[in-house]
BAZADO-798809 format. One record per residue (C-alpha): x, y, z; residue number from 1; residue in one letter. Coordinates in nm, 3 decimals. Each point is the difference from the previous one (the first is absolute). Layout:
# BAZADO-798809
SITE        xx        yy        zz     n   res
SITE         X         Y         Z   NUM     a
...
//
This chain:
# BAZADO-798809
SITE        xx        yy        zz     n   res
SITE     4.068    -5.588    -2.543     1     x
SITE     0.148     0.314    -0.104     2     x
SITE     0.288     0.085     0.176     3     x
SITE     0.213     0.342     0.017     4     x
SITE     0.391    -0.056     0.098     5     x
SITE     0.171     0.350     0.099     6     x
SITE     0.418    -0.038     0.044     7     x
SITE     0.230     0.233    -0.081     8     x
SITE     0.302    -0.251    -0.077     9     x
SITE    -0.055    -0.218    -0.293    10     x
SITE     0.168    -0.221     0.054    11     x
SITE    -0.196    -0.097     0.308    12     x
SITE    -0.342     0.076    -0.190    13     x
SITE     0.086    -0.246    -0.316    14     x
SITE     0.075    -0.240     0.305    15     x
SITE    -0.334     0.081     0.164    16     x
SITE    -0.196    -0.015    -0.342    17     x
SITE     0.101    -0.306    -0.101    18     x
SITE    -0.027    -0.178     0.338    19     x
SITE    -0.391     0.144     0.019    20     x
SITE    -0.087    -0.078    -0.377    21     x
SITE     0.088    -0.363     0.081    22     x
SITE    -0.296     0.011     0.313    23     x
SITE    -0.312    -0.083    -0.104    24     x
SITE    -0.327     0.184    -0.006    25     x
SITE     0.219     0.318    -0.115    26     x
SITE    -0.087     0.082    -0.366    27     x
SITE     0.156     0.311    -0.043    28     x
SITE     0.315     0.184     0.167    29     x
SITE     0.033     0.388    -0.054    30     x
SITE     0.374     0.148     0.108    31     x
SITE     0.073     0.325     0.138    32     x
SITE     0.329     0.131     0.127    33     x
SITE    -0.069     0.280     0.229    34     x
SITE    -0.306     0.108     0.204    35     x
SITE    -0.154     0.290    -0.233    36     x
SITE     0.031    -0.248    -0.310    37     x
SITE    -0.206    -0.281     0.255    38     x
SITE    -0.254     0.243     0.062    39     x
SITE    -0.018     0.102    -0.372    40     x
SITE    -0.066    -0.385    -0.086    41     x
SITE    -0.251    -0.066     0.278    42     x
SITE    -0.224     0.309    -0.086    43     x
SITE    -0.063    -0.142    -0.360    44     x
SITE     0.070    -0.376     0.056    45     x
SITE    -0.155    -0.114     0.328    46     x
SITE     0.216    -0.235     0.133    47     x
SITE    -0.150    -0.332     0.219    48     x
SITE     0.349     0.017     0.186    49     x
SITE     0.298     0.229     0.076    50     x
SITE     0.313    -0.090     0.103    51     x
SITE     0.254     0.282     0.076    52     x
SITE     0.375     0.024     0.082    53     x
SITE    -0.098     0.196     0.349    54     x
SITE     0.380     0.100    -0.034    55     x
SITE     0.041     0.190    -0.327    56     x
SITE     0.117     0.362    -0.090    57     x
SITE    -0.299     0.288    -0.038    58     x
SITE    -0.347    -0.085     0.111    59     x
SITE    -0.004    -0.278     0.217    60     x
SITE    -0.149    -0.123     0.328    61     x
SITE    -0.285     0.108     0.153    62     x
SITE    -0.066     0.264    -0.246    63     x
SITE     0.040    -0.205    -0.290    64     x
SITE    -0.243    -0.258     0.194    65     x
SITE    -0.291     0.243     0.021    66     x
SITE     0.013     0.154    -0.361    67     x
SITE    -0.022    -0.383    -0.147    68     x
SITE    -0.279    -0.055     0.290    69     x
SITE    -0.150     0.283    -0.186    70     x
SITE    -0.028    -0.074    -0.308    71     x
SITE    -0.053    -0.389     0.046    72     x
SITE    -0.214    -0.035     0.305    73     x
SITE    -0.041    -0.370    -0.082    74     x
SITE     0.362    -0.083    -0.054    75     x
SITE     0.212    -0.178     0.269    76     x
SITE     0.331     0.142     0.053    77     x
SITE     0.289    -0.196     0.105    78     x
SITE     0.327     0.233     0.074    79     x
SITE     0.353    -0.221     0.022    80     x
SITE     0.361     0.106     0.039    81     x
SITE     0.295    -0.204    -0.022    82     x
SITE     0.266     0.196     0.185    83     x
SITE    -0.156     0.252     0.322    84     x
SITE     0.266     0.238     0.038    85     x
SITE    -0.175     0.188     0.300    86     x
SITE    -0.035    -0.229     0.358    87     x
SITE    -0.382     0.073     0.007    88     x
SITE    -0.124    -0.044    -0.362    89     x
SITE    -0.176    -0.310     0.045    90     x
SITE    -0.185     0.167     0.309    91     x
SITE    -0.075     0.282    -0.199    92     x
SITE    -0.131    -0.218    -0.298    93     x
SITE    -0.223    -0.177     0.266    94     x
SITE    -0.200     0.385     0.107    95     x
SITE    -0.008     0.066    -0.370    96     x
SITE    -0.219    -0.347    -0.036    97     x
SITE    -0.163     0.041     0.288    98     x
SITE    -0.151     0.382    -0.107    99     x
SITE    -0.142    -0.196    -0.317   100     x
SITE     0.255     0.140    -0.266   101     x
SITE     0.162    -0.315    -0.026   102     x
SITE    -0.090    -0.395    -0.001   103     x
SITE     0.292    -0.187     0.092   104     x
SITE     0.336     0.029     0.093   105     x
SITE     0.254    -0.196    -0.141   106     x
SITE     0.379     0.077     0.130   107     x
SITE     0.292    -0.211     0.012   108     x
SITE     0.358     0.146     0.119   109     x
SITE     0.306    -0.106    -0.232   110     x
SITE     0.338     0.103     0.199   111     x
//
């Protein structure tokens, strides 16, 4: 499985890398660090699986969702955060799934 990893800290995405190269069935990880560099890499690399920081600076959320739903129809896209600084994000997060730009949801809130 081919999977494309968009975070804007690096820390966080060396984390993320590492943690997903050790799964197995994925053979290849492709980074990205904001949302016009994701959809750059999914036009010409076809990803199996996305998983986006669905709290990042530029293009994010629902927007970012659709243009990678664009231009891998096929992929599943999983959007996480670990800090939700707005009250509603996670119900937010959930509409954005449920209109088909996004697969999953993953949230967890770190106080």
């Amino acid at each position: 499985m081919k999977v494309l990893l968009v975070e804007d800290d690096s820390s966080v995405r060396a984390l993320l890398s590492v943690t997903l190269g050790l799964e197995g069935g994925v053979d290849e990880i492709r980074e990205a660090d904001n949302g016009d560099d994701a959809v750059a890499v999914c036009a010409t690399w076809q990803p199996d699986a996305i998983v986006v920081d669905g709290h990042m600076r530029g293009v994010q959320g629902d927007e970012l969702g659709r243009a990678l739903r664009e231009c891998a129809p096929n992929a599943r896209i999983i959007s996480f955060t670990g800090v939700a600084s707005e009250p509603d994000w996670a119900t937010v997060q959930v509409v954005k799934a449920s209109d088909g730009a996004l697969d999953r949801v993953l949230s967890a809130v770190l106080t």
